[in-house]
N, CA, C and O atoms as a GROMACS GRO file, in nm:
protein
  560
    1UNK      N    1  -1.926  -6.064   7.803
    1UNK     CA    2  -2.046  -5.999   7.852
    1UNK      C    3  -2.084  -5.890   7.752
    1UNK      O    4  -2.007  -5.803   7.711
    2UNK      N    5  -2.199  -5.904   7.722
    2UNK     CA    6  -2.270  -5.772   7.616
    2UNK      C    7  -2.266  -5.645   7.676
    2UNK      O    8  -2.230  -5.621   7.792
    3UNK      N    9  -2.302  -5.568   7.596
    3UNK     CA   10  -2.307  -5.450   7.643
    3UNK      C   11  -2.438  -5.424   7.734
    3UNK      O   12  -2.438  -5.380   7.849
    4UNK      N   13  -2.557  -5.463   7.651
    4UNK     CA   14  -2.684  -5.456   7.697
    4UNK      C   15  -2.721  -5.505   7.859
    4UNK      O   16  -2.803  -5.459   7.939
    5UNK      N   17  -2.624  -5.616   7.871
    5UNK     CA   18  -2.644  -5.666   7.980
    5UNK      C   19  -2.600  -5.542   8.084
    5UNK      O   20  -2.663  -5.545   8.190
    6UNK      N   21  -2.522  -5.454   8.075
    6UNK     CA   22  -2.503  -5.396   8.180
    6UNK      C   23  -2.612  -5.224   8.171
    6UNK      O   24  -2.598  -5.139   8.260
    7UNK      N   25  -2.686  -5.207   8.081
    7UNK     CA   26  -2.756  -5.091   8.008
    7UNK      C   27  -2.869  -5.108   8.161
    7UNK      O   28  -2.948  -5.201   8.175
    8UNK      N   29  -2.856  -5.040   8.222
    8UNK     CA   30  -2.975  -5.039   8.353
    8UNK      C   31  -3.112  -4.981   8.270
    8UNK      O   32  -3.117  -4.873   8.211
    9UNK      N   33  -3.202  -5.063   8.278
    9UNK     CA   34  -3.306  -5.036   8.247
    9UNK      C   35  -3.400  -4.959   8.340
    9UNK      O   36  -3.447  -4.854   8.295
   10UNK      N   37  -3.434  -4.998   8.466
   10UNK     CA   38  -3.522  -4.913   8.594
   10UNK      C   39  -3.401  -4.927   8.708
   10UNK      O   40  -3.303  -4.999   8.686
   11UNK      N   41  -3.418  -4.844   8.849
   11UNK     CA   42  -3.379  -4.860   8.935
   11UNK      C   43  -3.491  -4.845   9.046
   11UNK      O   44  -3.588  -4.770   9.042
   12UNK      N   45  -3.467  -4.906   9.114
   12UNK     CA   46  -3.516  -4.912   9.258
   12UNK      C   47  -3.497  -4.866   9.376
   12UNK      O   48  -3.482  -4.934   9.478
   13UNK      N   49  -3.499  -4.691   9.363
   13UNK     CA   50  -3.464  -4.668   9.514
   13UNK      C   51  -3.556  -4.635   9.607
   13UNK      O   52  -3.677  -4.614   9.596
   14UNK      N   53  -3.475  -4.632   9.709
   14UNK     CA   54  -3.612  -4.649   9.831
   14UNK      C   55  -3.692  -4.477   9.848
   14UNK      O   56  -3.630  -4.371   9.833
   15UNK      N   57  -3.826  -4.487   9.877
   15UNK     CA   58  -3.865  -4.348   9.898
   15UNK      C   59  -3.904  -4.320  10.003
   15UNK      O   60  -3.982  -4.374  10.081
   16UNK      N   61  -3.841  -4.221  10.004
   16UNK     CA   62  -3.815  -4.110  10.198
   16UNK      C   63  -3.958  -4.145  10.250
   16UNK      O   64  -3.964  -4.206  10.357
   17UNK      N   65  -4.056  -4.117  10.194
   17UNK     CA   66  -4.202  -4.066  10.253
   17UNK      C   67  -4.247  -4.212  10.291
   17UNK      O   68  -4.313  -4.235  10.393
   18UNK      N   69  -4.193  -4.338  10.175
   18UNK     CA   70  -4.262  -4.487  10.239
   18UNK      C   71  -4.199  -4.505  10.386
   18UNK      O   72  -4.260  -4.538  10.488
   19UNK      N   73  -4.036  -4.471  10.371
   19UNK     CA   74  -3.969  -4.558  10.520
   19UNK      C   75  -4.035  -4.458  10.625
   19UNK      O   76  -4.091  -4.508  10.723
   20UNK      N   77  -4.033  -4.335  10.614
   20UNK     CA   78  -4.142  -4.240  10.727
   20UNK      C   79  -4.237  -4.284  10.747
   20UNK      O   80  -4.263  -4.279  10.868
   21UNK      N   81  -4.334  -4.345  10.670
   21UNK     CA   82  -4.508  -4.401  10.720
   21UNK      C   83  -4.476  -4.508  10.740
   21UNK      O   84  -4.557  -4.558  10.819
   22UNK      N   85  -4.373  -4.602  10.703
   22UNK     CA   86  -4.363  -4.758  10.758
   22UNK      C   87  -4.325  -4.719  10.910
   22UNK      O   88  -4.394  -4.754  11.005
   23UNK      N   89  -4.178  -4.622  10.924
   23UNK     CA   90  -4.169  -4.609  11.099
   23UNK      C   91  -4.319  -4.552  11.191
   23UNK      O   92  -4.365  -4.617  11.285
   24UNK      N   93  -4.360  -4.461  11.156
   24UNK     CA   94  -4.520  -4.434  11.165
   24UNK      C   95  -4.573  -4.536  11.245
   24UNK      O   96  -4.578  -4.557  11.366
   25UNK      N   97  -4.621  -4.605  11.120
   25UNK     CA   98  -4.729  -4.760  11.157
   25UNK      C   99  -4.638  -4.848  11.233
   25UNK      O  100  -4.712  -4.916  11.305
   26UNK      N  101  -4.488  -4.889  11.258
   26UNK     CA  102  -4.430  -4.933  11.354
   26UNK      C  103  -4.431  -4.864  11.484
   26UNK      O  104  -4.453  -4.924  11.590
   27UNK      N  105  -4.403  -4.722  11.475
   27UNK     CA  106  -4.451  -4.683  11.627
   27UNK      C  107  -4.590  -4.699  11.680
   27UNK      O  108  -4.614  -4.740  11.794
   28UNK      N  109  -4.694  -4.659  11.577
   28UNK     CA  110  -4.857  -4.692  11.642
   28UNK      C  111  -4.845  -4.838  11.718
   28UNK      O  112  -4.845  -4.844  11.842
   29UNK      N  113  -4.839  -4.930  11.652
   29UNK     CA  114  -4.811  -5.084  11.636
   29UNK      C  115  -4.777  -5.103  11.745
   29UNK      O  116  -4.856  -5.138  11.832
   30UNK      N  117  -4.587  -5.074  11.774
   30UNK     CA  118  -4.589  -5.116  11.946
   30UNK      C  119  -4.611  -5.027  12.036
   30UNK      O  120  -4.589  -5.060  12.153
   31UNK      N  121  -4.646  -4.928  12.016
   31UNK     CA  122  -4.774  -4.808  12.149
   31UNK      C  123  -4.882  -4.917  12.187
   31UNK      O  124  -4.906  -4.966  12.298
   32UNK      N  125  -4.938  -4.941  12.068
   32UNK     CA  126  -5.045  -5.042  12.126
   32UNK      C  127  -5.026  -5.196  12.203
   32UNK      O  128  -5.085  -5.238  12.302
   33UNK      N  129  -4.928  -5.259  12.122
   33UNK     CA  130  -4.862  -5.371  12.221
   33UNK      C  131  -4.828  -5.307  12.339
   33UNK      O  132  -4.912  -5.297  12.428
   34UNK      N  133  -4.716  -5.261  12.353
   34UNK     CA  134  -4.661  -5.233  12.472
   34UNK      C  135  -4.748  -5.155  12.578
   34UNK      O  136  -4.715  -5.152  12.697
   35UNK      N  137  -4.838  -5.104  12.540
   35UNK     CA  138  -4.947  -5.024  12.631
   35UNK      C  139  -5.026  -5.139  12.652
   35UNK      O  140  -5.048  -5.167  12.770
   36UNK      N  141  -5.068  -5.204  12.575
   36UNK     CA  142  -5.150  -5.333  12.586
   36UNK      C  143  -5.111  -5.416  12.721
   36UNK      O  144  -5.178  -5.460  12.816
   37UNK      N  145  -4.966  -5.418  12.685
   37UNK     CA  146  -4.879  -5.535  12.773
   37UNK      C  147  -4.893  -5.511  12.886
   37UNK      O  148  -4.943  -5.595  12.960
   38UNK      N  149  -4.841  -5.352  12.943
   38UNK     CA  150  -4.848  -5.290  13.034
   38UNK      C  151  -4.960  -5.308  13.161
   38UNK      O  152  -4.964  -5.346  13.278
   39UNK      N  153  -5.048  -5.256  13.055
   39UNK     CA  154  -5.190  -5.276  13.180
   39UNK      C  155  -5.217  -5.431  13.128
   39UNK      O  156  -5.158  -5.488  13.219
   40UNK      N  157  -5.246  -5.495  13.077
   40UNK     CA  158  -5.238  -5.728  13.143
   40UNK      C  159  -5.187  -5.694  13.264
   40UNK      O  160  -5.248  -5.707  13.370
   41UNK      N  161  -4.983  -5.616  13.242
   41UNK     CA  162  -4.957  -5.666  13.402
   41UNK      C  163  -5.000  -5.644  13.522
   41UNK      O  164  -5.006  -5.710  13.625
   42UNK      N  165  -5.052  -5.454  13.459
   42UNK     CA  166  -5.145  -5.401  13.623
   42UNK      C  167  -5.098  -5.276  13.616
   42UNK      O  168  -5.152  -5.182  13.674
   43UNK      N  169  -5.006  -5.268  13.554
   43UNK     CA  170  -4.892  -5.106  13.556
   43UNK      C  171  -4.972  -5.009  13.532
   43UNK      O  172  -5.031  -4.995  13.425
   44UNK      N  173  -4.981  -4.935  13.625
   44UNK     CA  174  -5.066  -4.809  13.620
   44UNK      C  175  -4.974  -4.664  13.570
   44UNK      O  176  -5.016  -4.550  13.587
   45UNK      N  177  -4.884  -4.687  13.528
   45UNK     CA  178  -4.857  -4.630  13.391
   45UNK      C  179  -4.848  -4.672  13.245
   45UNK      O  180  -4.750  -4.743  13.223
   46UNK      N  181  -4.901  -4.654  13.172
   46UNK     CA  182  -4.989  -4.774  13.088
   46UNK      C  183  -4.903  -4.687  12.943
   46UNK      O  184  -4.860  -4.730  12.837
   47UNK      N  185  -4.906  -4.556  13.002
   47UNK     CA  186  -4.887  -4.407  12.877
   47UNK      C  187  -4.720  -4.475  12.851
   47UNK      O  188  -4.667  -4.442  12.744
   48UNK      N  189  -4.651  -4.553  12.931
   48UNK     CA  190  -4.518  -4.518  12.926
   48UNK      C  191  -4.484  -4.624  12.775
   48UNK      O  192  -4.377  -4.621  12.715
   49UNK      N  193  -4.575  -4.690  12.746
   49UNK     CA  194  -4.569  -4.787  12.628
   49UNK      C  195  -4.554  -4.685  12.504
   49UNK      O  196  -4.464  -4.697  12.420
   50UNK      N  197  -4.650  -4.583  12.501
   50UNK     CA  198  -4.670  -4.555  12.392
   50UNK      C  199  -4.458  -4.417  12.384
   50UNK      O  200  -4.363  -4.400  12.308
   51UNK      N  201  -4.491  -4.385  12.471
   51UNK     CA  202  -4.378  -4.327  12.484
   51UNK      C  203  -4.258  -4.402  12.480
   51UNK      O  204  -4.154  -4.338  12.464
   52UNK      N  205  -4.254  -4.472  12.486
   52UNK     CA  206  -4.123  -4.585  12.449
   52UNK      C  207  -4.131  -4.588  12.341
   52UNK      O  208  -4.033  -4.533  12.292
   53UNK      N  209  -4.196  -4.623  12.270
   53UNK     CA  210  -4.221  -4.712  12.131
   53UNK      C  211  -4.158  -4.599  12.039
   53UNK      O  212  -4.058  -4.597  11.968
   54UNK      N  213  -4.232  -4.529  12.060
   54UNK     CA  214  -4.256  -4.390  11.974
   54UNK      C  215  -4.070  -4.346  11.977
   54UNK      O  216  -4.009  -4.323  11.873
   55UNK      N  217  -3.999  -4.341  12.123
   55UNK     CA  218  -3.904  -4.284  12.111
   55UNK      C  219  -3.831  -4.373  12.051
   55UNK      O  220  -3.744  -4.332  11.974
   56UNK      N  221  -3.848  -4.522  12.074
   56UNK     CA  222  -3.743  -4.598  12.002
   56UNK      C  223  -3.729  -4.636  11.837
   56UNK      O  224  -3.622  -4.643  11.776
   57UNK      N  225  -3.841  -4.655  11.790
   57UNK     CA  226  -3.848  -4.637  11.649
   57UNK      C  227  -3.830  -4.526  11.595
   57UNK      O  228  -3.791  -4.524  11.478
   58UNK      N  229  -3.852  -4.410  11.662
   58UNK     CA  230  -3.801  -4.266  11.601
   58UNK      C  231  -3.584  -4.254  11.610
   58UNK      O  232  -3.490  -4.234  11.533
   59UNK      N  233  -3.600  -4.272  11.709
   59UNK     CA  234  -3.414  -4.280  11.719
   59UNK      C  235  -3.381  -4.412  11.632
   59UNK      O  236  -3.260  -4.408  11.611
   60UNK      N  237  -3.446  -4.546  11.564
   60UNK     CA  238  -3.384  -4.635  11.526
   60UNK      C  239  -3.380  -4.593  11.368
   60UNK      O  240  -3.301  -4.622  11.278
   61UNK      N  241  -3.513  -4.501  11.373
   61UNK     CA  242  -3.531  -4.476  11.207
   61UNK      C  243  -3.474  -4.359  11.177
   61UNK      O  244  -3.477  -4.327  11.058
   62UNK      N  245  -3.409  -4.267  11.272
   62UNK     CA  246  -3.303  -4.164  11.183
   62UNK      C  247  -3.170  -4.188  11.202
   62UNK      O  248  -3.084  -4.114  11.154
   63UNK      N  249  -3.137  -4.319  11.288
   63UNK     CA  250  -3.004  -4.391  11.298
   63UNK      C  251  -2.978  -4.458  11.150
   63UNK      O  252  -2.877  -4.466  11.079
   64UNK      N  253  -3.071  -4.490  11.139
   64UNK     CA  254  -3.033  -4.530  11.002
   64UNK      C  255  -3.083  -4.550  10.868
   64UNK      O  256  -3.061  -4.630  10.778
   65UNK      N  257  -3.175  -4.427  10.890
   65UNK     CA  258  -3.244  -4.377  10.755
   65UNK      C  259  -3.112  -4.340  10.614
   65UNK      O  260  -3.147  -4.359  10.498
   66UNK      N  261  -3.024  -4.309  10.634
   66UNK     CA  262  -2.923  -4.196  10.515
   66UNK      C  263  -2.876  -4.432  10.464
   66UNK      O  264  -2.889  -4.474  10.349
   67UNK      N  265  -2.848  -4.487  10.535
   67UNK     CA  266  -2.817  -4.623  10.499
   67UNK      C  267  -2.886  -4.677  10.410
   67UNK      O  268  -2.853  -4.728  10.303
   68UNK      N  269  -3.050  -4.657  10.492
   68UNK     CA  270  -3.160  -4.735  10.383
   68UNK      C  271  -3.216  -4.681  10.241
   68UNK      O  272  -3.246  -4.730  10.132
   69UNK      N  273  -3.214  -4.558  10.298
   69UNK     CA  274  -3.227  -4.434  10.164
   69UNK      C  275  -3.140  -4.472  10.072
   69UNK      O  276  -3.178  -4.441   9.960
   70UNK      N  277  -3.022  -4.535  10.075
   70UNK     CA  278  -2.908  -4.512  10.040
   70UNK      C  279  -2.910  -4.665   9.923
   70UNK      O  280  -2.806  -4.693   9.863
   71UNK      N  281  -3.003  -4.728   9.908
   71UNK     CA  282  -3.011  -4.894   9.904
   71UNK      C  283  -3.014  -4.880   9.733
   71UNK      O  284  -3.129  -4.879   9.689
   72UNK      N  285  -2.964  -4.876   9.686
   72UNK     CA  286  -3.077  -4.847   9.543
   72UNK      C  287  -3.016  -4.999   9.447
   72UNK      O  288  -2.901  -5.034   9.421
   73UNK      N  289  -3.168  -5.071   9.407
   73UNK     CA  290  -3.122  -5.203   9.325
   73UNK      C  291  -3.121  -5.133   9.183
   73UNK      O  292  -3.165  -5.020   9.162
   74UNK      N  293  -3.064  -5.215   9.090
   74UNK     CA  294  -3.023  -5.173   8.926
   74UNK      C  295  -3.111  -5.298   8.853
   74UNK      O  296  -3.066  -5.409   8.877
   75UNK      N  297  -3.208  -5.294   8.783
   75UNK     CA  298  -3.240  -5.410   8.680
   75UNK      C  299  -3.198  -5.372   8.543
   75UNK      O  300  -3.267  -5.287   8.486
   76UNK      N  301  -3.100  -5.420   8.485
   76UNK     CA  302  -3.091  -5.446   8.329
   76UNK      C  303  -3.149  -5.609   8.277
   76UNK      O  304  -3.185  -5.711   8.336
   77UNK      N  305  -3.132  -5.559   8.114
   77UNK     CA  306  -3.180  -5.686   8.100
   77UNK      C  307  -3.230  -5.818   8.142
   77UNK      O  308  -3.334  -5.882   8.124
   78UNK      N  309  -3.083  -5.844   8.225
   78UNK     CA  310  -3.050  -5.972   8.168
   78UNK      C  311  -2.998  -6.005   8.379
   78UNK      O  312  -2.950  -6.100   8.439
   79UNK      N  313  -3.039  -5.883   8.415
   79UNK     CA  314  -2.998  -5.938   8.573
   79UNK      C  315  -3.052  -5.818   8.689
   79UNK      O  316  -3.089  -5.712   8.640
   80UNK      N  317  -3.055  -5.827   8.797
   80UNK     CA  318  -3.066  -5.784   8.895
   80UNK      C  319  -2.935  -5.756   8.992
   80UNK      O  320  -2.874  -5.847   9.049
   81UNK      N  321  -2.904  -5.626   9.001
   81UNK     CA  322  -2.760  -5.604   9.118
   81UNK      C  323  -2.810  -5.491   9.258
   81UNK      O  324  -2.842  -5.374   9.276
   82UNK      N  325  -2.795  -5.585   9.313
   82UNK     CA  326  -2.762  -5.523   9.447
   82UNK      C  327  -2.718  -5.465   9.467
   82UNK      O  328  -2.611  -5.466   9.406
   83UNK      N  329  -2.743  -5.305   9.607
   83UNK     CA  330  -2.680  -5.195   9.617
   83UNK      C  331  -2.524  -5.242   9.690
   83UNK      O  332  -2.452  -5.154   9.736
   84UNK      N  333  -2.492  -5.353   9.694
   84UNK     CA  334  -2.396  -5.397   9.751
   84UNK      C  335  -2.295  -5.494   9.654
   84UNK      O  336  -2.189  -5.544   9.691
   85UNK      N  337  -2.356  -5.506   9.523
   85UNK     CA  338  -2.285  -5.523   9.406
   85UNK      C  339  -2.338  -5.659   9.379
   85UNK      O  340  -2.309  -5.713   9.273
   86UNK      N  341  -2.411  -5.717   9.464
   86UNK     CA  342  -2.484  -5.844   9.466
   86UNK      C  343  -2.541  -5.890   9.316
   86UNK      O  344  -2.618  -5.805   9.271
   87UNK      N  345  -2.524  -5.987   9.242
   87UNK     CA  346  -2.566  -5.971   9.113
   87UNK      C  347  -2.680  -6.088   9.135
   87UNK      O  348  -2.667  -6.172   9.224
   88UNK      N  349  -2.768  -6.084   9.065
   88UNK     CA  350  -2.840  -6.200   9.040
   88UNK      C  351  -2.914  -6.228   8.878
   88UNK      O  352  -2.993  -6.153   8.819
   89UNK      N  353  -2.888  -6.291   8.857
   89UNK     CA  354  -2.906  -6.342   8.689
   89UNK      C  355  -3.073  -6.340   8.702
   89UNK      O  356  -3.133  -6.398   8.793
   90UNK      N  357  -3.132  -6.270   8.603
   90UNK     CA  358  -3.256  -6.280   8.567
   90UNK      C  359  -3.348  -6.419   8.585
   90UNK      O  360  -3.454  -6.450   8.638
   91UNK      N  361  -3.219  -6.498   8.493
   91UNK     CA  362  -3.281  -6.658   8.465
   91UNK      C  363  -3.297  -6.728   8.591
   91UNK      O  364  -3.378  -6.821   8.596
   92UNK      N  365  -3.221  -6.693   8.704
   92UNK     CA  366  -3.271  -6.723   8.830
   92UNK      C  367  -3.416  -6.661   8.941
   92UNK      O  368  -3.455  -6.692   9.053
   93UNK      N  369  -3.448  -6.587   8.864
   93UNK     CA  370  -3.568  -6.543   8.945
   93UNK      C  371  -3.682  -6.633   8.942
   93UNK      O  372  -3.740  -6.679   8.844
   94UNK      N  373  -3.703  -6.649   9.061
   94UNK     CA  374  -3.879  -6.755   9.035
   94UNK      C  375  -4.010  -6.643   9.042
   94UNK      O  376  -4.105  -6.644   8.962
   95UNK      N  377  -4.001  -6.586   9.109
   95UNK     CA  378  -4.100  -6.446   9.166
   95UNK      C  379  -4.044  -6.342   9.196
   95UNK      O  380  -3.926  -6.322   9.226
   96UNK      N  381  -4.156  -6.252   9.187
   96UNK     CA  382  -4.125  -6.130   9.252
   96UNK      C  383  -4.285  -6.089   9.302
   96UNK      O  384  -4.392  -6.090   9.242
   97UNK      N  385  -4.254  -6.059   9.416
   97UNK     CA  386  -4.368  -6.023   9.512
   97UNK      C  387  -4.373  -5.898   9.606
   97UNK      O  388  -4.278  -5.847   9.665
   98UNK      N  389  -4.510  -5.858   9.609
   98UNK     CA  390  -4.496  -5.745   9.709
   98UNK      C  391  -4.496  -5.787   9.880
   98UNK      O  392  -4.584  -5.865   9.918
   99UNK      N  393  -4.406  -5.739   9.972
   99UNK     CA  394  -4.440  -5.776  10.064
   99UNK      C  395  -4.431  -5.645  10.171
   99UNK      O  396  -4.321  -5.605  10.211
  100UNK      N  397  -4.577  -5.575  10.218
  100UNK     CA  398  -4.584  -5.458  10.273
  100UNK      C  399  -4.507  -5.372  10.126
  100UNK      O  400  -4.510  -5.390  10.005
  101UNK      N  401  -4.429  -5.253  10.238
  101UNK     CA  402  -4.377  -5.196  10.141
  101UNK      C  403  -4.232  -5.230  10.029
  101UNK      O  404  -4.187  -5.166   9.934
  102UNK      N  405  -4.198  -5.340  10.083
  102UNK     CA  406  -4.118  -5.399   9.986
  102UNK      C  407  -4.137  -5.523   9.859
  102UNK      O  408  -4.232  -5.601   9.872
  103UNK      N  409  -4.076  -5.532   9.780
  103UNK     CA  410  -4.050  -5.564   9.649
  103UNK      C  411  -3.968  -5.726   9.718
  103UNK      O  412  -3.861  -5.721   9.778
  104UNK      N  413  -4.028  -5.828   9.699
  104UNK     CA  414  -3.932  -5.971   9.768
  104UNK      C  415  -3.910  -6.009   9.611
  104UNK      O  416  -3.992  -5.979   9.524
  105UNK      N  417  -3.804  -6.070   9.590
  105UNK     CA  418  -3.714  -6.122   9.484
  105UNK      C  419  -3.706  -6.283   9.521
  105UNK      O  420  -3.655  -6.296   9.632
  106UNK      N  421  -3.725  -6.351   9.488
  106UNK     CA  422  -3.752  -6.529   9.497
  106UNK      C  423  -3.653  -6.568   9.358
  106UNK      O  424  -3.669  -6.543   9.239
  107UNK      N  425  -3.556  -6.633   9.424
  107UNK     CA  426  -3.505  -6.715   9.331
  107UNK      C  427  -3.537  -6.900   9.315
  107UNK      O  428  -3.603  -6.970   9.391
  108UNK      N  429  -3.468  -6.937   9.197
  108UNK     CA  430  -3.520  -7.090   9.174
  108UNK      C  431  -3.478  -7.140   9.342
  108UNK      O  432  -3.544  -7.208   9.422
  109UNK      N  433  -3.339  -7.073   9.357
  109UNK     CA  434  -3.251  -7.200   9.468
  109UNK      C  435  -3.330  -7.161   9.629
  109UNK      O  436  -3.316  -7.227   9.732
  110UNK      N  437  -3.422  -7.019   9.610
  110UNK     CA  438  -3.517  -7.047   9.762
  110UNK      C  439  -3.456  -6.880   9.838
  110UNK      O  440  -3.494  -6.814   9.935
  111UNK      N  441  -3.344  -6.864   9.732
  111UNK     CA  442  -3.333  -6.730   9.783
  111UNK      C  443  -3.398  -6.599   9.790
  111UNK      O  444  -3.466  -6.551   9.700
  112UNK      N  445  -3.374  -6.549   9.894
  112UNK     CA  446  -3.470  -6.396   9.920
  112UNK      C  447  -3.426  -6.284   9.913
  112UNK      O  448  -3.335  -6.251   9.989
  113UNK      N  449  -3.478  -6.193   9.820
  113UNK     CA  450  -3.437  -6.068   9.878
  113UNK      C  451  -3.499  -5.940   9.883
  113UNK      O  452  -3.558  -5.909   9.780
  114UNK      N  453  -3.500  -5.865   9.966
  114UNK     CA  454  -3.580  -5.732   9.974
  114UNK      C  455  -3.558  -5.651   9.919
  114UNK      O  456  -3.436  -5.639   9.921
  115UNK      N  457  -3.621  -5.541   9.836
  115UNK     CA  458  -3.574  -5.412   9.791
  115UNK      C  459  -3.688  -5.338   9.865
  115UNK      O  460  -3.799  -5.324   9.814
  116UNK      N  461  -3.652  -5.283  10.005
  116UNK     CA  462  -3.754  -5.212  10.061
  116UNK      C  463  -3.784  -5.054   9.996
  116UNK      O  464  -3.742  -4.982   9.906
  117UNK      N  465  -3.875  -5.054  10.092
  117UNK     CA  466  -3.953  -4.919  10.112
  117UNK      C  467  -3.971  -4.838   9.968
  117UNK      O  468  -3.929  -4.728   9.930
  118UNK      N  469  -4.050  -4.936   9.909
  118UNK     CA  470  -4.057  -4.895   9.763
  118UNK      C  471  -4.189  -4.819   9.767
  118UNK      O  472  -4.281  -4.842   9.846
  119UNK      N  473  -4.186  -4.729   9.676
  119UNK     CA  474  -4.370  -4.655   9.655
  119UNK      C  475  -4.432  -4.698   9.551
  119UNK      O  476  -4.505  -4.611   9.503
  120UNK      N  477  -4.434  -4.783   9.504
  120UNK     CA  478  -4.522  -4.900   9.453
  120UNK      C  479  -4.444  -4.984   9.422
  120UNK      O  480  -4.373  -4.978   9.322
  121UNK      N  481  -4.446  -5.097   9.521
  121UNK     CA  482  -4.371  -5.242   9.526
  121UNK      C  483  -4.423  -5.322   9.359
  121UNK      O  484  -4.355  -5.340   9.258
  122UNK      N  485  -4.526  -5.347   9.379
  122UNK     CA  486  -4.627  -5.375   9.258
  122UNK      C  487  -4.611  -5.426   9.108
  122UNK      O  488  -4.628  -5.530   9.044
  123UNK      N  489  -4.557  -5.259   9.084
  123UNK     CA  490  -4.528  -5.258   8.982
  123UNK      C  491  -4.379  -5.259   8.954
  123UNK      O  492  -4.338  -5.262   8.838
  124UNK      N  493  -4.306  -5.257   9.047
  124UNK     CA  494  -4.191  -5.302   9.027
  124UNK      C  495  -4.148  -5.473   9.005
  124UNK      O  496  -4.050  -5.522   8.950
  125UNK      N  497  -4.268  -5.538   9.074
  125UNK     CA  498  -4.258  -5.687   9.050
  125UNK      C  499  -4.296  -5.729   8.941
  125UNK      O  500  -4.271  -5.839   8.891
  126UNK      N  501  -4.360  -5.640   8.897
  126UNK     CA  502  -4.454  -5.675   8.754
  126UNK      C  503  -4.294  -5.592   8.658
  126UNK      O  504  -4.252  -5.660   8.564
  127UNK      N  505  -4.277  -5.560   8.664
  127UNK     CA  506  -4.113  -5.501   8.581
  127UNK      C  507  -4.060  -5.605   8.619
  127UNK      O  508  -4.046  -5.675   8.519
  128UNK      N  509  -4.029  -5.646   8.689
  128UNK     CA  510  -3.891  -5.765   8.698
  128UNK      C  511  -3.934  -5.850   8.678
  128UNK      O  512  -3.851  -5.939   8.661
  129UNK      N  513  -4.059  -5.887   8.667
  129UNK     CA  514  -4.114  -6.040   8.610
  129UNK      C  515  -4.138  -6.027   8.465
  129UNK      O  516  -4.147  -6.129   8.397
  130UNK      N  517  -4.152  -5.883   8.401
  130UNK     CA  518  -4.209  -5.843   8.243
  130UNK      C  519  -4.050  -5.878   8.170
  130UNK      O  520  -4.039  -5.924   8.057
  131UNK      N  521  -3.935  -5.846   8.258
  131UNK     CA  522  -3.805  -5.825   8.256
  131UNK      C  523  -3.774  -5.960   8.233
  131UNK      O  524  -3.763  -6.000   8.117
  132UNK      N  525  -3.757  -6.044   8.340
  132UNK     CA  526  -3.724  -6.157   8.346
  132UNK      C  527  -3.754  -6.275   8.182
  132UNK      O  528  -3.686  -6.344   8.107
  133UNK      N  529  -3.937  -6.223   8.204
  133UNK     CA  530  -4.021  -6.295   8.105
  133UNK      C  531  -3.957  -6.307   7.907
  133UNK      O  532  -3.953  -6.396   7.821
  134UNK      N  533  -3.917  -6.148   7.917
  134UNK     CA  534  -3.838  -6.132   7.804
  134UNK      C  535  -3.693  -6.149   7.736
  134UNK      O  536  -3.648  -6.151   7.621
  135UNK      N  537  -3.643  -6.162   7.874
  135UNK     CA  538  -3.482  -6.235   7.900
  135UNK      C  539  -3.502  -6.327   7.849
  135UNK      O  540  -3.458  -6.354   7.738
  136UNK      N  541  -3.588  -6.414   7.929
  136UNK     CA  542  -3.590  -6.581   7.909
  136UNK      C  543  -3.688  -6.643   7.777
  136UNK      O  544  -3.692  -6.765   7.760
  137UNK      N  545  -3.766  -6.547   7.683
  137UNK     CA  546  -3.800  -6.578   7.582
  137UNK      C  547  -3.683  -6.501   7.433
  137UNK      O  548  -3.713  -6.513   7.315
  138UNK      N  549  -3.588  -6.446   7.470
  138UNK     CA  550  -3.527  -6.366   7.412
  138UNK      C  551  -3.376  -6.488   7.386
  138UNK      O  552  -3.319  -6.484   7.277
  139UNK      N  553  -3.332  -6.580   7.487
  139UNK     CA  554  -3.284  -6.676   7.466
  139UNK      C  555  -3.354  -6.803   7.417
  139UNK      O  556  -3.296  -6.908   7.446
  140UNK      N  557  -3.447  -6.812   7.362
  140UNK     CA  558  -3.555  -6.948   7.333
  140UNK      C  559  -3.557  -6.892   7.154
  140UNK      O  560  -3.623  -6.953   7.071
   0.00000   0.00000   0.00000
């Protein structure tokens, strides 16, 4: 193994302020379902939707915010590693796409993977595909 191959070129960690406005727009989201739901059935407390929602995505997202915060992917050259040591070879990437606030990773064999709550997914796909692009003309 080269050296280069292990030289981290960008990293990917997640940012505090995206996973806060993603829980945000998940609490609005089911306030409105669940308030929605509520009165269809007839429930003339209708408020208790939005108060659920709100409390449960707030307790789910500081249960385990320090985890997700905590996620950070590595691109060098020649591969992609997971905050869990997960490696994936460049030459296997088919795409990289934004999906919401995360970064989806598409490999040839159909595999997926997320690097959430990125603050510009975007251009991180456009790096790992500029990445990839030069790997795989760099062996040709």
């Amino acid at each position: 193994m080269s050296a280069d191959i292990d030289t981290v070129l960008a990293e990917f960690p997640p940012s505090k302020g995206t996973y806060i406005r993603e829980h945000i727009m998940l609490a609005a989201l089911g306030s409105v379902l669940l308030s929605g739901l509520l009165v269809f059935m007839g429930n003339p407390h209708a408020w208790t939707g939005i108060v659920g929602s709100v409390f449960a995505i707030s307790v789910r997202g500081v249960y385990v915010m320090n985890e997700q915060l905590g996620m950070v992917w590595k691109l060098t050259s020649a591969r992609l590693i997971g905050p869990d040591g997960r490696i994936i070879p460049l030459a296997d990437v088919e795409n990289a796409r934004t999906m919401l606030s995360a970064l989806q990773v598409i490999t040839r064999s159909g595999d997926k993977y997320l690097i959430k709550y990125q603050a510009d997914p975007a251009a991180g796909a456009a790096l790992v595909l500029q990445t990839r692009d030069a790997a795989l003309s760099a062996r040709n």
